[in-house]
C-alpha positions in Angstrom: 97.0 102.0 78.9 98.1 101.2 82.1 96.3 98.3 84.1 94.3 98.5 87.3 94.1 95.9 90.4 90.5 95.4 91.0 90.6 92.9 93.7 89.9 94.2 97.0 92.5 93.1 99.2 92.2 91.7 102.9 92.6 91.3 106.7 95.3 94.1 107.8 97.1 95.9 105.4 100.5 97.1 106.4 102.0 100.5 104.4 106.0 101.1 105.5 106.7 104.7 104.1 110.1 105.5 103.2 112.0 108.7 102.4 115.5 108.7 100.3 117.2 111.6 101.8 120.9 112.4 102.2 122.5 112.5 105.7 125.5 114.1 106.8 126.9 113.8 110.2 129.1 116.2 111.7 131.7 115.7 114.5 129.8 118.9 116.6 126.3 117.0 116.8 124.9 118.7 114.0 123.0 116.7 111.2 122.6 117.9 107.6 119.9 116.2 105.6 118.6 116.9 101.7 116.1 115.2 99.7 117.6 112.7 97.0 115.7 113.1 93.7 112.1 114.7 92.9 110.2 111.4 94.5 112.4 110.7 97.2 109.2 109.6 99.2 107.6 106.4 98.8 105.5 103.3 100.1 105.4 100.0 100.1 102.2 97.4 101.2 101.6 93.9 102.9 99.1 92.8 101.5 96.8 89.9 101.7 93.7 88.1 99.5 92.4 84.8 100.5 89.7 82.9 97.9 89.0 79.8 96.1 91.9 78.5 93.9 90.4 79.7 90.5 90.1 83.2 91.3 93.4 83.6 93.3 94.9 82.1 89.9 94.0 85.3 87.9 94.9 87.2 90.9 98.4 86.1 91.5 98.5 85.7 86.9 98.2 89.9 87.8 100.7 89.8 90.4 103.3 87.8 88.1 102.6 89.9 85.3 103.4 93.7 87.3 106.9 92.8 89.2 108.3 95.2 86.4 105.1 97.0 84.9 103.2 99.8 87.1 99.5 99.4 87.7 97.0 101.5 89.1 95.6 100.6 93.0 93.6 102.7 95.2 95.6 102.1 98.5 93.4 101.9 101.7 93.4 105.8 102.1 91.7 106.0 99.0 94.7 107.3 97.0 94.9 106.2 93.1 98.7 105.7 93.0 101.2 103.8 90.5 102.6 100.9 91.9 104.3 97.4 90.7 104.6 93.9 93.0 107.8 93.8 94.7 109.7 90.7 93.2 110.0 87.5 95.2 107.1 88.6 97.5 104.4 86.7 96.2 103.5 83.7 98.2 100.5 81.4 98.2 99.2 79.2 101.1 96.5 76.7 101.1 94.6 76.7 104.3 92.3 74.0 102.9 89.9 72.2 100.6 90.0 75.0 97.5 90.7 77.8 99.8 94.4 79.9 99.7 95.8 83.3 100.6 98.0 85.1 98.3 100.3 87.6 100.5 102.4 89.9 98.1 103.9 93.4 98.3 103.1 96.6 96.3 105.9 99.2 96.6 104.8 102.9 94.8 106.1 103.4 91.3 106.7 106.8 89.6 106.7 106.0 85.9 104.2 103.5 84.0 
């Protein structure tokens, strides 16, 4: 079973979409370019949730736990899509009193 991330994330999600292509550049201007692999397109989020301490602790618990295992998200164009936490992008602030924002990054994934 693969896992879903319920929390609904905040203020201004970012997507970057990337495509893994091969490029060839001739001497005469002319460009060749081919796909690289059967998912050479991908995307990766900025994302942001801000909450009490105790519930950003099982959010970022999540987060910790999917660096190398998909999970289900529905992205903010309301696509279900695999994805896992890029590692080393998970970072907490505490603005004050109990309150923090998480900001992380999800980058697609193609196999659970």
């Amino acid at each position: 079973m693969v896992d879903k991330f319920k929390w609904r994330t905040m203020g201004n999600p970012k997507c970057t979409d990337s495509s893994n292509i091969n490029e060839a550049r001739f001497g005469d201007g002319y460009t060749q370019l081919s796909s690289n692999g059967i998912n050479n397109n991908s995307e990766t989020w900025d994302l942001t949730y801000t909450g009490e301490k105790e519930e950003i602790a099982k959010v970022r618990a999540f987060l910790n736990s999917h660096v190398i295992n998909s999970f289900k998200w529905i992205n903010p164009y309301g696509e279900e899509k695999l994805y896992r936490v890029v590692n080393q992008s998970i970072e907490s602030e505490f603005v004050g009193g109990k309150v923090v924002s998480l900001t992380f990054q999800f980058t697609q994934s193609f196999a659970p």
